[in-house]
C-alpha beads as a LAMMPS data file, in Angstrom:
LAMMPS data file: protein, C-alpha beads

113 atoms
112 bonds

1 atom types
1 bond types

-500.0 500.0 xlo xhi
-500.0 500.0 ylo yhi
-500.0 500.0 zlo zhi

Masses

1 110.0

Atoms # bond

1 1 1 2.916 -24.751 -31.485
2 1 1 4.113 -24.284 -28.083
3 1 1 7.677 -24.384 -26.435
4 1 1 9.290 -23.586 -22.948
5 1 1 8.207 -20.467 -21.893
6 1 1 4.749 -20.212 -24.000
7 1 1 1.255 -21.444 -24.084
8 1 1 -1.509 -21.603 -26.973
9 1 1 -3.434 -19.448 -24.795
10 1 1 -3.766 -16.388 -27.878
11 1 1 -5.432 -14.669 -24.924
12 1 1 -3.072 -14.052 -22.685
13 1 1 -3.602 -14.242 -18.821
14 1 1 -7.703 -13.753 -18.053
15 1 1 -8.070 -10.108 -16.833
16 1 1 -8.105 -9.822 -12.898
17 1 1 -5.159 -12.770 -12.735
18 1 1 -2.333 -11.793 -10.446
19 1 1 1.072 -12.083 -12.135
20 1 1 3.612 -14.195 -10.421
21 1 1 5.153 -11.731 -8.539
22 1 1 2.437 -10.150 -7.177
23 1 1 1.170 -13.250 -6.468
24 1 1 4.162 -14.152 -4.306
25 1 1 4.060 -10.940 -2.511
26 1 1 0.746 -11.466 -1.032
27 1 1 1.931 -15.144 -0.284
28 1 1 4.691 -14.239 1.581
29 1 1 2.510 -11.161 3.388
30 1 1 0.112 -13.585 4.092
31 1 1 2.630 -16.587 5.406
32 1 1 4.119 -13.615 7.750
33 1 1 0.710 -12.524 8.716
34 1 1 1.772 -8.887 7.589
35 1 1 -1.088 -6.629 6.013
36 1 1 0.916 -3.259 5.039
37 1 1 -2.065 -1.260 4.870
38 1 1 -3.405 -2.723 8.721
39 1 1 0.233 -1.637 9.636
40 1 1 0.055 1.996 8.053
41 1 1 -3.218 2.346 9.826
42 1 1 -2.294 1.306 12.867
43 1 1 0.849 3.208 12.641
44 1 1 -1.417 6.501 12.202
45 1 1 -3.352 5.243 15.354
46 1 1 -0.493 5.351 17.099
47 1 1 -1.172 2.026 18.477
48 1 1 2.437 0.488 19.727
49 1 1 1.666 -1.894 21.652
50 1 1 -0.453 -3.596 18.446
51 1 1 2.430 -3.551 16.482
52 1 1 4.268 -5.858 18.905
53 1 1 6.570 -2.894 20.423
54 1 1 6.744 -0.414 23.629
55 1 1 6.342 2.644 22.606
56 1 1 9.737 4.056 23.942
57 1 1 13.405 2.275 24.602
58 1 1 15.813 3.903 27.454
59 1 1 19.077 4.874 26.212
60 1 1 22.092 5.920 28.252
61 1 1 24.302 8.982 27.370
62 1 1 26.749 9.419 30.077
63 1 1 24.399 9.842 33.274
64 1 1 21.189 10.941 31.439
65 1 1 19.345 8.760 30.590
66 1 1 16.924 9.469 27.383
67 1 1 13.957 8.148 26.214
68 1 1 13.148 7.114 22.344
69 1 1 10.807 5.785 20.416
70 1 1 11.410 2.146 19.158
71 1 1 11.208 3.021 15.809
72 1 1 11.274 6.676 14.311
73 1 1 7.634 7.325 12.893
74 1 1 9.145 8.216 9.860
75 1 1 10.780 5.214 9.146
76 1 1 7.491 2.670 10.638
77 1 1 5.158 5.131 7.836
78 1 1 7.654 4.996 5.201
79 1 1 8.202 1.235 5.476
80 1 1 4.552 0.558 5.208
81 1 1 3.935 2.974 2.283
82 1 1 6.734 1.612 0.247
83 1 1 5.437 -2.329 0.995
84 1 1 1.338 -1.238 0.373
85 1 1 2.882 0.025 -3.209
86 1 1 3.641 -3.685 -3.962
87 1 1 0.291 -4.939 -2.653
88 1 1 -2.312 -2.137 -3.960
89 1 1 -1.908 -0.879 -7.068
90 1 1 -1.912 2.910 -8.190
91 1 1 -5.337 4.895 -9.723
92 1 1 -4.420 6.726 -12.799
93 1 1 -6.141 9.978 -12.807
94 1 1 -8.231 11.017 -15.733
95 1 1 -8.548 14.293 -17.981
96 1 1 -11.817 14.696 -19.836
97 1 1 -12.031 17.003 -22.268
98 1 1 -14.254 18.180 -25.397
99 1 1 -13.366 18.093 -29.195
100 1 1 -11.671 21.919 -28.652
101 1 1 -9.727 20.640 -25.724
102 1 1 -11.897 22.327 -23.170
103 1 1 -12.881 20.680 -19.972
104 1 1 -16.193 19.919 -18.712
105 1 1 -18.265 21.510 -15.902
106 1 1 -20.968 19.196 -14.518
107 1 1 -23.751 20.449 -12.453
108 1 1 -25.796 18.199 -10.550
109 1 1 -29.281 18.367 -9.426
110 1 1 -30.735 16.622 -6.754
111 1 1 -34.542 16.296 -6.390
112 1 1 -36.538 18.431 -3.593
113 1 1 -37.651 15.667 -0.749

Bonds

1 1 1 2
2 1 2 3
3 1 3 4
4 1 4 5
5 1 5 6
6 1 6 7
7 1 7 8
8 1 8 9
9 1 9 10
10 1 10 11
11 1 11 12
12 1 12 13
13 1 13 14
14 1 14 15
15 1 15 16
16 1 16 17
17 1 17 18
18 1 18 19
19 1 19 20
20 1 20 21
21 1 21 22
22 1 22 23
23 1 23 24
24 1 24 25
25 1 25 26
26 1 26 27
27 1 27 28
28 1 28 29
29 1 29 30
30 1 30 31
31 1 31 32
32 1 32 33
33 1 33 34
34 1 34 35
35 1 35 36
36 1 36 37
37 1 37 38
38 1 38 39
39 1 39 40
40 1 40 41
41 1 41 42
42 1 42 43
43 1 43 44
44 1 44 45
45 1 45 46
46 1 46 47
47 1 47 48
48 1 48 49
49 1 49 50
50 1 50 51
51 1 51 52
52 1 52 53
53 1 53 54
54 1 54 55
55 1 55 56
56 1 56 57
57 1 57 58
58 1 58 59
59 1 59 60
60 1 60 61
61 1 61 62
62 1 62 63
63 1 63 64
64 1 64 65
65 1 65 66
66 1 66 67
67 1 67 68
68 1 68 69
69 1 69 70
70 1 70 71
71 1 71 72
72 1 72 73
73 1 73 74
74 1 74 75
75 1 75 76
76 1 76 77
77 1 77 78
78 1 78 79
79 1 79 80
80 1 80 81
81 1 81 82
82 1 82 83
83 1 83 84
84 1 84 85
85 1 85 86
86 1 86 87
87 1 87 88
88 1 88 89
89 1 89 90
90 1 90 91
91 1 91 92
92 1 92 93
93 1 93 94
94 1 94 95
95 1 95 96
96 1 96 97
97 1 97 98
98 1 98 99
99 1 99 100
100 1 100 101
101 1 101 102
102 1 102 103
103 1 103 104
104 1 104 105
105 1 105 106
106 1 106 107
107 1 107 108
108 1 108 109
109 1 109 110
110 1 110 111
111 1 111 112
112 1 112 113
Protein backbone atom coordinates (compact mmCIF):
# COMPACT_ATOMS: atom_id res chain seq x y z
CA UNK A 1 0.00 0.00 0.00
CA UNK A 2 1.32 3.29 -0.80
CA UNK A 3 0.62 6.90 0.61
CA UNK A 4 2.11 10.51 0.22
CA UNK A 5 5.55 10.35 0.57
CA UNK A 6 6.16 6.47 -0.44
CA UNK A 7 6.32 4.18 -3.34
CA UNK A 8 6.02 0.20 -3.69
CA UNK A 9 9.39 0.39 -4.99
CA UNK A 10 10.88 -2.34 -1.95
CA UNK A 11 14.09 -1.36 -3.73
CA UNK A 12 14.67 1.83 -3.05
CA UNK A 13 16.22 4.36 -5.58
CA UNK A 14 18.39 2.18 -8.44
CA UNK A 15 22.09 2.59 -7.42
CA UNK A 16 23.90 5.47 -9.41
CA UNK A 17 20.42 7.76 -9.11
CA UNK A 18 21.16 11.27 -7.97
CA UNK A 19 19.04 12.29 -4.97
CA UNK A 20 17.03 15.40 -5.33
CA UNK A 21 19.31 17.66 -4.03
CA UNK A 22 22.15 16.76 -5.72
CA UNK A 23 20.25 16.66 -8.57
CA UNK A 24 19.29 20.32 -8.23
CA UNK A 25 22.75 21.36 -7.58
CA UNK A 26 24.07 20.30 -10.83
CA UNK A 27 20.82 21.90 -12.39
CA UNK A 28 21.35 25.06 -11.10
CA UNK A 29 25.45 24.74 -11.89
CA UNK A 30 24.52 23.84 -15.12
CA UNK A 31 21.60 26.70 -15.75
CA UNK A 32 24.52 29.23 -14.47
CA UNK A 33 27.03 27.61 -16.66
CA UNK A 34 29.30 27.22 -13.44
CA UNK A 35 31.60 23.99 -13.29
CA UNK A 36 33.36 24.36 -9.67
CA UNK A 37 36.04 22.11 -10.49
CA UNK A 38 36.80 24.19 -14.22
CA UNK A 39 36.80 27.21 -11.74
CA UNK A 40 39.31 25.66 -9.10
CA UNK A 41 41.47 24.78 -12.03
CA UNK A 42 41.46 27.73 -13.60
CA UNK A 43 41.87 29.52 -10.41
CA UNK A 44 45.29 27.46 -9.93
CA UNK A 45 46.16 28.61 -13.57
CA UNK A 46 45.93 31.80 -12.57
CA UNK A 47 43.89 32.61 -15.50
CA UNK A 48 41.81 36.04 -14.61
CA UNK A 49 40.82 37.13 -17.40
CA UNK A 50 38.86 33.45 -17.97
CA UNK A 51 37.10 33.90 -14.99
CA UNK A 52 35.45 37.09 -16.30
CA UNK A 53 37.75 39.54 -14.04
CA UNK A 54 41.06 41.87 -14.35
CA UNK A 55 43.39 40.63 -12.45
CA UNK A 56 43.91 43.78 -10.19
CA UNK A 57 41.37 46.83 -9.07
CA UNK A 58 43.02 50.44 -8.16
CA UNK A 59 42.20 51.61 -4.83
CA UNK A 60 42.82 55.06 -3.39
CA UNK A 61 44.29 55.66 0.15
CA UNK A 62 44.86 59.27 0.53
CA UNK A 63 47.32 60.06 -2.52
CA UNK A 64 48.66 56.48 -3.06
CA UNK A 65 47.13 54.78 -4.97
CA UNK A 66 47.32 50.73 -4.46
CA UNK A 67 46.79 47.98 -6.48
CA UNK A 68 44.67 44.64 -5.48
CA UNK A 69 43.61 41.74 -6.68
CA UNK A 70 39.81 41.46 -7.52
CA UNK A 71 39.30 38.77 -5.39
CA UNK A 72 41.78 37.44 -2.62
CA UNK A 73 43.06 33.93 -3.91
CA UNK A 74 42.08 32.61 -0.82
CA UNK A 75 38.68 33.37 -0.93
CA UNK A 76 38.27 32.48 -5.24
CA UNK A 77 40.08 28.67 -3.97
CA UNK A 78 38.04 28.38 -0.98
CA UNK A 79 34.77 29.21 -2.75
CA UNK A 80 35.38 26.63 -5.36
CA UNK A 81 36.49 23.88 -2.92
CA UNK A 82 33.54 24.31 -0.70
CA UNK A 83 30.95 24.29 -4.03
CA UNK A 84 33.08 21.02 -5.82
CA UNK A 85 32.19 19.30 -2.21
CA UNK A 86 28.48 19.50 -3.26
CA UNK A 87 29.12 18.34 -6.83
CA UNK A 88 31.90 15.44 -6.37
CA UNK A 89 31.59 13.30 -3.77
CA UNK A 90 34.36 12.20 -1.17
CA UNK A 91 36.65 8.65 -1.56
CA UNK A 92 36.66 6.84 1.66
CA UNK A 93 40.03 5.46 2.24
CA UNK A 94 40.49 1.82 2.99
CA UNK A 95 42.49 -0.29 5.71
CA UNK A 96 43.26 -3.87 4.77
CA UNK A 97 44.33 -5.98 7.15
CA UNK A 98 44.87 -9.87 7.99
CA UNK A 99 42.99 -12.10 10.57
CA UNK A 100 45.84 -10.84 13.41
CA UNK A 101 45.23 -7.28 12.44
CA UNK A 102 48.44 -6.94 10.52
CA UNK A 103 48.65 -5.09 7.29
CA UNK A 104 49.68 -6.30 4.03
CA UNK A 105 52.87 -5.70 1.99
CA UNK A 106 52.41 -6.30 -1.75
CA UNK A 107 55.27 -6.70 -4.04
CA UNK A 108 54.84 -6.48 -7.59
CA UNK A 109 56.66 -7.97 -10.40
CA UNK A 110 56.75 -6.83 -13.72
CA UNK A 111 57.97 -9.06 -16.59
CA UNK A 112 61.59 -8.45 -18.29
CA UNK A 113 60.77 -6.88 -22.01
Amino acid sequence: MSWPGHTNNQAGRPKGTLNRKTKDLFEKAEELGVDPFEVLLLFAKGDWKALGYDEFTAKQVGEIVIMERTITPEARLKAAEKACEYLYSKKKSIEIKDDEGKGFVIKMAYPEK
